[in-house]
DRENDOSE-932561 format. One line per field, with one value per residue: x, y, z of N, C-alpha, C in turn; residue in one letter. Coordinates in nm, 4 decimals. Example, Ala and Ser with C-alpha at 12.3 -4.5 7.8 and 13.67 -1.06 7.14 Angstrom:
// DRENDOSE-932561
nc1 = [1.3190_1.2850]
nc2 = [-0.5690_-0.2250]
nc3 = [0.7800_0.7080]
cac1 = [1.2300_1.3670]
cac2 = [-0.4500_-0.1060]
cac3 = [0.7800_0.7140]
cc1 = [1.3200_1.2900]
cc2 = [-0.3300_0.0030]
cc3 = [0.7800_0.7870]
resn = [a_s]
***
This chain:
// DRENDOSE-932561
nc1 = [-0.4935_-0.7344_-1.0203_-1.2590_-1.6042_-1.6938_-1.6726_-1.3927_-1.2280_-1.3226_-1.2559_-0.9907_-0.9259_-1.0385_-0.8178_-0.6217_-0.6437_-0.6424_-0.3594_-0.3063_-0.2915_-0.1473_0.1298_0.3509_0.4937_0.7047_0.5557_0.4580_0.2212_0.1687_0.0358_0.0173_-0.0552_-0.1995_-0.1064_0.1639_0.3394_0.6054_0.9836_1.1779_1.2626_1.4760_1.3373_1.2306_1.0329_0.6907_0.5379_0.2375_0.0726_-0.1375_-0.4017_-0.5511_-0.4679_-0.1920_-0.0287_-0.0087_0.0684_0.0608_-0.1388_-0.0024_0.2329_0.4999_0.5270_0.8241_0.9086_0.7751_0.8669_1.1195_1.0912_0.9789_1.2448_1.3549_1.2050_1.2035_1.4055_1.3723_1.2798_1.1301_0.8785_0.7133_0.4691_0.2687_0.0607_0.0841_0.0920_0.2061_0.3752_0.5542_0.7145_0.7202_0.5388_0.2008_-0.1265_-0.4404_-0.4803_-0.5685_-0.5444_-0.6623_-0.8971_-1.0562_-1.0310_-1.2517_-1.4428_-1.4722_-1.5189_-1.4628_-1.2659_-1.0062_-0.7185_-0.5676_-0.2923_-0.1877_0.0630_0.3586_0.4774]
nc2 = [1.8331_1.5445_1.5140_1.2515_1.1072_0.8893_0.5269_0.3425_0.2451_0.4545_0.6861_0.6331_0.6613_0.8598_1.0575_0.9932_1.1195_1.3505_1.3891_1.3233_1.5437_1.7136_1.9482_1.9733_1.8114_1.4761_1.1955_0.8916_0.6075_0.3461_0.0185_-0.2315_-0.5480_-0.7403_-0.6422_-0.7864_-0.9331_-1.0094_-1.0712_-0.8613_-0.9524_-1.1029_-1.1499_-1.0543_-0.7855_-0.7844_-0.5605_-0.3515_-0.1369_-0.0575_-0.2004_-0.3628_-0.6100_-0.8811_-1.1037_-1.4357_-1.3593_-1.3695_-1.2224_-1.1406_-0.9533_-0.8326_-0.5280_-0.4583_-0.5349_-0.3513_-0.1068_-0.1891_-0.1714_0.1308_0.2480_0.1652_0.2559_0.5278_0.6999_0.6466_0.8299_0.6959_0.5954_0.8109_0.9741_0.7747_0.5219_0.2747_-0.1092_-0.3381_-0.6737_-0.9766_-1.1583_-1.4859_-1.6018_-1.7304_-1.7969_-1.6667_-1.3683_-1.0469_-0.8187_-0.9565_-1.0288_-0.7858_-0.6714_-0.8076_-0.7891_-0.4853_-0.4845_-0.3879_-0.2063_0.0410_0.1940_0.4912_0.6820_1.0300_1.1911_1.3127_1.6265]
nc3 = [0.6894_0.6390_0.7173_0.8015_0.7928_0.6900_0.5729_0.6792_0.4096_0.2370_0.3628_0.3328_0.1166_0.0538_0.1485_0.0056_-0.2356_-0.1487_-0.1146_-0.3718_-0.4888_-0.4648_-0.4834_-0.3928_-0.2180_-0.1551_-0.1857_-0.0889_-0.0486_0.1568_0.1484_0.3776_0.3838_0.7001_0.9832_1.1508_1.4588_1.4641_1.3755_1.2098_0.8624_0.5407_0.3291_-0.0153_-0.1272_-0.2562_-0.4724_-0.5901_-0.7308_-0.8561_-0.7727_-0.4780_-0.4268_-0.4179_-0.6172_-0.4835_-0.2321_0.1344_0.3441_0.5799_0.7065_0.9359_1.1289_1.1404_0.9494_0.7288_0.8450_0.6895_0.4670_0.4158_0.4585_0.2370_0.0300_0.0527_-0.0953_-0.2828_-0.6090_-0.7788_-0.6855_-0.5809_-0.5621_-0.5238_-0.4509_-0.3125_-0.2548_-0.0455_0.0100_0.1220_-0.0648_-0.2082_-0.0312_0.0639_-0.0444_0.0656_-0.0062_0.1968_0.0899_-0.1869_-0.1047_-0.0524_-0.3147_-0.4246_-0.3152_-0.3495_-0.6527_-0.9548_-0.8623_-0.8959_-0.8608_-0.9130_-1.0326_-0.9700_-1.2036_-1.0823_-1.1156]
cac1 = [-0.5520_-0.8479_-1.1014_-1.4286_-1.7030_-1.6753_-1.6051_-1.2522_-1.1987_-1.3356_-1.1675_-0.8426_-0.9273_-0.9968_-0.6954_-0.5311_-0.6931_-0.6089_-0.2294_-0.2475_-0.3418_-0.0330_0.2502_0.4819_0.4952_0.6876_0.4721_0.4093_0.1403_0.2198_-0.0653_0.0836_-0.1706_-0.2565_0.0166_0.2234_0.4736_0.6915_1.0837_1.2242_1.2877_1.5326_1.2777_1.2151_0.9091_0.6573_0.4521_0.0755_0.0915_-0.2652_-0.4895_-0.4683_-0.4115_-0.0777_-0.1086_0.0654_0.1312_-0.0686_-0.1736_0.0321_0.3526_0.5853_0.5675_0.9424_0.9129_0.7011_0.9664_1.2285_1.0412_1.0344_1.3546_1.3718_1.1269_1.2026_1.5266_1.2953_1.2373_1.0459_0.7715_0.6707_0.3156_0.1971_-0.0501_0.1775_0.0310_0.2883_0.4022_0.6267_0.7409_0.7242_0.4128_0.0604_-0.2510_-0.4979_-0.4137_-0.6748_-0.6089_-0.7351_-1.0796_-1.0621_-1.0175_-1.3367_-1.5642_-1.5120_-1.5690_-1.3606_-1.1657_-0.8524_-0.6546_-0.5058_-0.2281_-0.1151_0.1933_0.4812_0.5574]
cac2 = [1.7102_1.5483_1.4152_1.1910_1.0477_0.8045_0.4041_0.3690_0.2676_0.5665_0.7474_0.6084_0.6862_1.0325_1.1138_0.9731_1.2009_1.4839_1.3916_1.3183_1.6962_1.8002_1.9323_2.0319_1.6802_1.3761_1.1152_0.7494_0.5613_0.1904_-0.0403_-0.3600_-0.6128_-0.7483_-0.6462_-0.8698_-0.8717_-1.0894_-0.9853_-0.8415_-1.0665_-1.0630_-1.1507_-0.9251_-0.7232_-0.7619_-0.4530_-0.3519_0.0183_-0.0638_-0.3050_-0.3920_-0.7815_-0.9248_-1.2205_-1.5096_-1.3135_-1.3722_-1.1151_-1.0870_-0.8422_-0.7873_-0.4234_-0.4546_-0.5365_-0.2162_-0.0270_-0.1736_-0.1081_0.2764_0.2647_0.1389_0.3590_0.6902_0.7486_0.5847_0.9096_0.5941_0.5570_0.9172_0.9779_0.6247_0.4006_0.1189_-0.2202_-0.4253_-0.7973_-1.0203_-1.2391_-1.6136_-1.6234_-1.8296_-1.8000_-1.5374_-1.2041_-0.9415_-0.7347_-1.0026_-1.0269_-0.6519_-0.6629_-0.8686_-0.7075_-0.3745_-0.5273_-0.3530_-0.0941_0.0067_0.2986_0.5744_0.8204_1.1768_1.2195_1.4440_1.7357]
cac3 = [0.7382_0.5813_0.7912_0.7080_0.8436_0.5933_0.5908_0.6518_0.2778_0.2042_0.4398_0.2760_-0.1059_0.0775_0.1707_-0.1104_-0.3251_-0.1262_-0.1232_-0.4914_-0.5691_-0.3873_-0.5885_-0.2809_-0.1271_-0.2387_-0.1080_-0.1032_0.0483_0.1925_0.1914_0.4361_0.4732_0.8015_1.0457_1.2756_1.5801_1.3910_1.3713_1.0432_0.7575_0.4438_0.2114_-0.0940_-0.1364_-0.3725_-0.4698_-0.6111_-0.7794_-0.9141_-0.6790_-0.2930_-0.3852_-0.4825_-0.5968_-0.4363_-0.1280_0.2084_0.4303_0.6792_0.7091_1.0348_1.1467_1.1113_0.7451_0.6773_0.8541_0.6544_0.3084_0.4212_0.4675_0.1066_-0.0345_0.1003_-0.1452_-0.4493_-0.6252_-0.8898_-0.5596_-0.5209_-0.5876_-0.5876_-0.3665_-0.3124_-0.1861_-0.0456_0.0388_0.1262_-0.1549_-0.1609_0.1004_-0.0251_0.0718_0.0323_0.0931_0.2663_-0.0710_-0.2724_-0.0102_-0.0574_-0.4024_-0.4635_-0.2280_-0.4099_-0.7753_-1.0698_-0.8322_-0.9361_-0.8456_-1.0561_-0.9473_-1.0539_-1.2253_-1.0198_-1.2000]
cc1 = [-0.6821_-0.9184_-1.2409_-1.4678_-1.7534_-1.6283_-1.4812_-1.1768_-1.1849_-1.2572_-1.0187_-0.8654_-0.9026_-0.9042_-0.6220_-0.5619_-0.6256_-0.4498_-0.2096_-0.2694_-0.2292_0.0721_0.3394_0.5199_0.6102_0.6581_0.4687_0.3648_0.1366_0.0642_-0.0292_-0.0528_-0.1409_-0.0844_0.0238_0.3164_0.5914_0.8581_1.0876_1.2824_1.3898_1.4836_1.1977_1.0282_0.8419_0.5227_0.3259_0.0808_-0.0910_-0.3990_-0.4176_-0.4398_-0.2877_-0.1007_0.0036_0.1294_0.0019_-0.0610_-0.0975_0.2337_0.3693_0.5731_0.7296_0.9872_0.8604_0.7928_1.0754_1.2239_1.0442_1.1481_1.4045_1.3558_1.1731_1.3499_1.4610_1.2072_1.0852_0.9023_0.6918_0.5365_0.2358_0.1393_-0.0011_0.1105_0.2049_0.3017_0.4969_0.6514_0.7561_0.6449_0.2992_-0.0260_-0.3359_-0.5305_-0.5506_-0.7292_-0.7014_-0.8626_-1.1103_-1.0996_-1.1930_-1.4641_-1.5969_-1.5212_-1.4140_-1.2369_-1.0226_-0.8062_-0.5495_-0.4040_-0.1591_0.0364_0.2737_0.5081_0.7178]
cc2 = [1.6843_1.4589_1.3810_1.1402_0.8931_0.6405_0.4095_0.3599_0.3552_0.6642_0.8286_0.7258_0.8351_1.1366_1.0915_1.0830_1.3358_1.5226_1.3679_1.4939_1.7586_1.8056_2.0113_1.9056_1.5888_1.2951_0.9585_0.6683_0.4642_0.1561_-0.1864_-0.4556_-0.6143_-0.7409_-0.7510_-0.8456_-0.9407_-1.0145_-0.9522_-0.9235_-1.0237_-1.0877_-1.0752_-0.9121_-0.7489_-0.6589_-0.4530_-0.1991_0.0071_-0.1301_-0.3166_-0.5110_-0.7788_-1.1005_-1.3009_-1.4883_-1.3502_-1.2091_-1.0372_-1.0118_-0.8097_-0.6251_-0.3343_-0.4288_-0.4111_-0.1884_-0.0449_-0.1590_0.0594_0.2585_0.2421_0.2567_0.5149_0.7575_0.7514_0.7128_0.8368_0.6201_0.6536_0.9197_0.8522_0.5749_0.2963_0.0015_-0.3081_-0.5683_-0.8481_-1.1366_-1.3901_-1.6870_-1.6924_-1.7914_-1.6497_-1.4055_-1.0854_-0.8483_-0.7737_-0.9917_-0.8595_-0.6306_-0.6747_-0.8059_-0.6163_-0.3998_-0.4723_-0.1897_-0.0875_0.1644_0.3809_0.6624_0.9299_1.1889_1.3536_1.5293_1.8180]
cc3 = [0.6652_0.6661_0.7205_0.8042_0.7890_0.6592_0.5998_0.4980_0.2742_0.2207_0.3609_0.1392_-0.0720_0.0684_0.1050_-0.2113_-0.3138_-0.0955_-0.2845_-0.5839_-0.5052_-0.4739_-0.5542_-0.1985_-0.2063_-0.1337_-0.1565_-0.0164_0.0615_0.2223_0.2602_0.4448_0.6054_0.9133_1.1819_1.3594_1.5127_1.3503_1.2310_0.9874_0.6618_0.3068_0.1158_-0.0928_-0.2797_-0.3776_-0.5559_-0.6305_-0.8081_-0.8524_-0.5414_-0.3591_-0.4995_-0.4861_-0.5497_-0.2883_0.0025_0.3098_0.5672_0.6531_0.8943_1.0360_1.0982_0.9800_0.6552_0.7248_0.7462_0.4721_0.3215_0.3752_0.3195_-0.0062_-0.0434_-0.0366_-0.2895_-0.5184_-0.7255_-0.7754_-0.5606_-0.5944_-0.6342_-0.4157_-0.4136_-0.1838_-0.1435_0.0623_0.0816_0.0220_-0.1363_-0.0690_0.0043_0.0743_0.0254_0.1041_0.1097_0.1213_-0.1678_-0.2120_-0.0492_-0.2361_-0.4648_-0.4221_-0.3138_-0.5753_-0.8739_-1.0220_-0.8470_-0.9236_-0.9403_-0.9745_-1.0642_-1.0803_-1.1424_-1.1465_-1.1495]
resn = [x_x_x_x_x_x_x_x_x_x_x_x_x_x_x_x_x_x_x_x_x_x_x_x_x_x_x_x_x_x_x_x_x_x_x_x_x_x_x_x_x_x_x_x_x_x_x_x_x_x_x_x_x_x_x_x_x_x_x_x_x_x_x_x_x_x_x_x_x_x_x_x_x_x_x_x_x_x_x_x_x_x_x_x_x_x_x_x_x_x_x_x_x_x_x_x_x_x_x_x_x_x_x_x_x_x_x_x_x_x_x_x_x_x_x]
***
């Protein structure tokens, strides 16, 4: 477990860090924007390996819809050791990532190759 005291960002990056040094795991970390009650949808995902904002996407994501990207993900040996942002495709408007994005200036996330 990694705990902080830290901003939740922080927090995050934390624990990303300390799952990307792992080389007994396969892991992948979902970043949903702003979650909703909203049922599950059939509209495709669009993902963010490198930044929280996607562009063209807005902020909000169905609980449902994160479940049914696991459900995607989990087989995707491609996914494993990545900080994945994800969307719903075909949405407008400006997405939390992008506000996120801006706040923190030129941040951009890196991940460790699986061996």
């Amino acid at each position: 477990a990694v705990v902080s005291t830290q901003s939740t960002g922080e927090g995050m990056r934390q624990s990303e860090l300390e799952l990307e040094k792992s080389d007994h795991l396969d892991w992948t970390c979902v970043l949903p924007g702003g979650l909703t009650n909203e049922p599950v949808t059939d509209i495709p995902f669009r993902t963010n390996d490198t930044d929280f904002h996607i562009p063209g996407c807005s902020d909000g994501i169905s609980r449902a819809d994160v479940a049914r990207y696991f459900l995607q993900v989990i087989p995707d040996t491609e996914s494993h050791g990545k900080v994945r942002a994800i969307a719903l495709a075909g949405e407008s408007g400006t997405s939390l990532g992008e506000t996120l994005s801006n706040q923190m200036g030129d941040f951009k996330r890196t991940t460790v190759n699986q061996q």
